[in-house]
C-alpha positions as a Markdown table, in Angstrom:
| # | Residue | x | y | z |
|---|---|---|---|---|
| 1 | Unk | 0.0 | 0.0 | 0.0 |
| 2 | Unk | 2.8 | 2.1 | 0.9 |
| 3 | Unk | 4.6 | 1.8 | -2.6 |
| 4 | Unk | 1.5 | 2.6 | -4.7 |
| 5 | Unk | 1.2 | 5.7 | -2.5 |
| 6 | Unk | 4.6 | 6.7 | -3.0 |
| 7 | Unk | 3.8 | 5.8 | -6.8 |
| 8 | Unk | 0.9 | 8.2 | -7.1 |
| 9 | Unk | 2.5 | 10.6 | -5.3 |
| 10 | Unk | 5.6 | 10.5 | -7.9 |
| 11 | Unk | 3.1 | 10.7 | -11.2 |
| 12 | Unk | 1.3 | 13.7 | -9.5 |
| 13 | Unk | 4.4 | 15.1 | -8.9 |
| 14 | Unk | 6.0 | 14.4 | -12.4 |
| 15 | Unk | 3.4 | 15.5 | -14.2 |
| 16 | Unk | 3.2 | 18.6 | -12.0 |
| 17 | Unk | 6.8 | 20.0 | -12.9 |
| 18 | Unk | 6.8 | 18.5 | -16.1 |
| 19 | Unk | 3.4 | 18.8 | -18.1 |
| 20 | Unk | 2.8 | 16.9 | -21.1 |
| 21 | Unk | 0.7 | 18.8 | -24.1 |
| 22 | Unk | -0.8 | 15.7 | -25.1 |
| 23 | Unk | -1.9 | 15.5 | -21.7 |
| 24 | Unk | -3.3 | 18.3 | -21.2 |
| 25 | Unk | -5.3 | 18.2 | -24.7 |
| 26 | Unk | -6.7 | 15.1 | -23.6 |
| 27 | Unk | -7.8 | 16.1 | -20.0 |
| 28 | Unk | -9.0 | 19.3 | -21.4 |
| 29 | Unk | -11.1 | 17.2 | -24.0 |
| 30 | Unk | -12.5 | 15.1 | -21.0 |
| 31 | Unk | -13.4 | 17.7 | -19.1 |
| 32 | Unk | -15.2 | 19.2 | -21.8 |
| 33 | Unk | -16.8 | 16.4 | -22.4 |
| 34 | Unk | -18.2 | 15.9 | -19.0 |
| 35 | Unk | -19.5 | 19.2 | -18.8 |
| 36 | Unk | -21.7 | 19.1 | -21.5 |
| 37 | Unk | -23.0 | 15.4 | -20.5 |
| 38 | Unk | -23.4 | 17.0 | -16.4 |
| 39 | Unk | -25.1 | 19.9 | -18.1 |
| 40 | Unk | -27.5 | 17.2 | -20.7 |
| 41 | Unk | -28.3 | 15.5 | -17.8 |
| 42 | Unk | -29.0 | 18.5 | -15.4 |
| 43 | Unk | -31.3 | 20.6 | -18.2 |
| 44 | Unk | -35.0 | 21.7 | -16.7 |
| 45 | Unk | -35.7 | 21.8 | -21.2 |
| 46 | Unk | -37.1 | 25.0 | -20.6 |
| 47 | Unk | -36.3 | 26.0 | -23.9 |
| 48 | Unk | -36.8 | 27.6 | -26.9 |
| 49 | Unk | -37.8 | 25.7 | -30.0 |
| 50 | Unk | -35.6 | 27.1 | -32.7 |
| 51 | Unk | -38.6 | 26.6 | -35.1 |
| 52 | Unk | -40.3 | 29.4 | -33.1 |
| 53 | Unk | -38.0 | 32.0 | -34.5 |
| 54 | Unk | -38.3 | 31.0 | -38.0 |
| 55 | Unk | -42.5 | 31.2 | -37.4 |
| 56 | Unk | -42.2 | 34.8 | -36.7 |
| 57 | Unk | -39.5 | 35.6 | -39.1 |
| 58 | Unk | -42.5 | 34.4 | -41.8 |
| 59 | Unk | -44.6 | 37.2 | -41.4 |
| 60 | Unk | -41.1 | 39.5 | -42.8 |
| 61 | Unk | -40.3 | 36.4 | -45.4 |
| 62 | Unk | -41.4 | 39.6 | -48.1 |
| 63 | Unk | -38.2 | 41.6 | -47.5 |
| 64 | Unk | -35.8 | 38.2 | -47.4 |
| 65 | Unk | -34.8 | 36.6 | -51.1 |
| 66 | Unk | -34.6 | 32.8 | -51.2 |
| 67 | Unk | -31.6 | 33.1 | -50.1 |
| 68 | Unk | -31.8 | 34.7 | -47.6 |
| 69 | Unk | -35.2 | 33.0 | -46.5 |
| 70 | Unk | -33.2 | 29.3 | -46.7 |
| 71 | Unk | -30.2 | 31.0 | -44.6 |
| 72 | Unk | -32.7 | 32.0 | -41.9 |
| 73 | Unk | -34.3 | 27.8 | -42.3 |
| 74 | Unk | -30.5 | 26.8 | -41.7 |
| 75 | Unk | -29.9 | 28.9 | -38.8 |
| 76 | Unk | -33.1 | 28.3 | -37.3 |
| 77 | Unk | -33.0 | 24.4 | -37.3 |
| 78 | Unk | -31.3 | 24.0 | -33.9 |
| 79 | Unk | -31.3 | 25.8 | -30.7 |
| 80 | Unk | -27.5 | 25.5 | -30.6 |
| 81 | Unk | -27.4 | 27.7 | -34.2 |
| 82 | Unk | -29.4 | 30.2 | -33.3 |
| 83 | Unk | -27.2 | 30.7 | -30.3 |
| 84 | Unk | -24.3 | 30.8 | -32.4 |
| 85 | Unk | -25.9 | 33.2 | -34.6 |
| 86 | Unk | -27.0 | 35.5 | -32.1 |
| 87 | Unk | -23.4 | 35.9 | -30.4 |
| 88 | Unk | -21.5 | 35.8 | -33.5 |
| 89 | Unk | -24.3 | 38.8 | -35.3 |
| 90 | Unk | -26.3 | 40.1 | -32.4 |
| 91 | Unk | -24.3 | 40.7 | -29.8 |
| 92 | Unk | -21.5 | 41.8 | -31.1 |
| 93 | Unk | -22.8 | 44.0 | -34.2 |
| 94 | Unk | -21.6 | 42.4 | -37.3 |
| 95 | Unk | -22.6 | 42.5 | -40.9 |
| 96 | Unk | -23.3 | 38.6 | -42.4 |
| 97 | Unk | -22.5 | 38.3 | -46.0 |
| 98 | Unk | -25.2 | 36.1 | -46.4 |
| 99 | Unk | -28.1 | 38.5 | -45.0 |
| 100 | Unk | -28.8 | 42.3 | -46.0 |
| 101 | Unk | -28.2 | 44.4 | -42.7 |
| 102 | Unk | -32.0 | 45.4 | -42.4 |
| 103 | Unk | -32.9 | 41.9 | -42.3 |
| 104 | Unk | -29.9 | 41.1 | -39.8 |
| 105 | Unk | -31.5 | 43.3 | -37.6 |
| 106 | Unk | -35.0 | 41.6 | -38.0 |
| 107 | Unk | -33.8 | 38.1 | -37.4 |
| 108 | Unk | -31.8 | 40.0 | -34.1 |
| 109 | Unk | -34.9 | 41.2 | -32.8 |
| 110 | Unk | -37.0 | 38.3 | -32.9 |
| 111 | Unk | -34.0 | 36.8 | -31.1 |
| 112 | Unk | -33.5 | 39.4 | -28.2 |
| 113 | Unk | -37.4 | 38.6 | -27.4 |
| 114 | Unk | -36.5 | 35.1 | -26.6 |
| 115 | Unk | -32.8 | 35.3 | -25.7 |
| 116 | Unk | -33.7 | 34.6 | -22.2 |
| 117 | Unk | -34.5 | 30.8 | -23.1 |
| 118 | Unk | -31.4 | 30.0 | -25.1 |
């Protein structure tokens, strides 16, 4: 019992005062992981369906082009899309080559009034 104390003391130690990258990656990676399955597991799914943006987005559908219209479908298919969407166009203010800015804004507002359940 002592030597596999004194053996797991050593590894911690070693890998203390000399880290390995691959290491590292791979814990990170695990971590990660086991966030995202503690937080699954953990979720109330008090959420917002993503298809719930795109049904008030139809009303505007006269201002998008096709496009634009089956950009909106794409981002709208998942809650984890619009999410990215709305940090990577809403919050921070940029333009989306792939959406005119007025409509940008229109997809950013029906957003904001559900931002509270992403």
């Amino acid at each position: 019992m002592k030597k596999l104390l004194i053996l797991i003391v050593a590894g911690a130690l070693y890998l203390h005062f000399y880290p390995n990258e691959e290491l590292n990656t791979w814990l990170s990676e695990q971590k990660t992981m086991a966030l995202e399955t503690f937080s699954d597991a953990t979720d109330t799914k008090v959420r917002l369906k993503a298809d719930k943006i795109y049904q008030d987005l139809q009303q505007n559908f006269a201002q998008f082009t096709p496009k634009e219209e089956a950009y909106v479908a794409e981002i709208t298919a998942s809650r984890k899309s619009v999410k990215e969407f709305y940090n990577k166009y809403c919050s921070s203010q940029k333009q989306t080559p792939k959406l005119h800015h007025e409509n940008v804004k229109r997809v950013c507002q029906v957003i904001n009034k559900y931002s509270s359940l992403l």
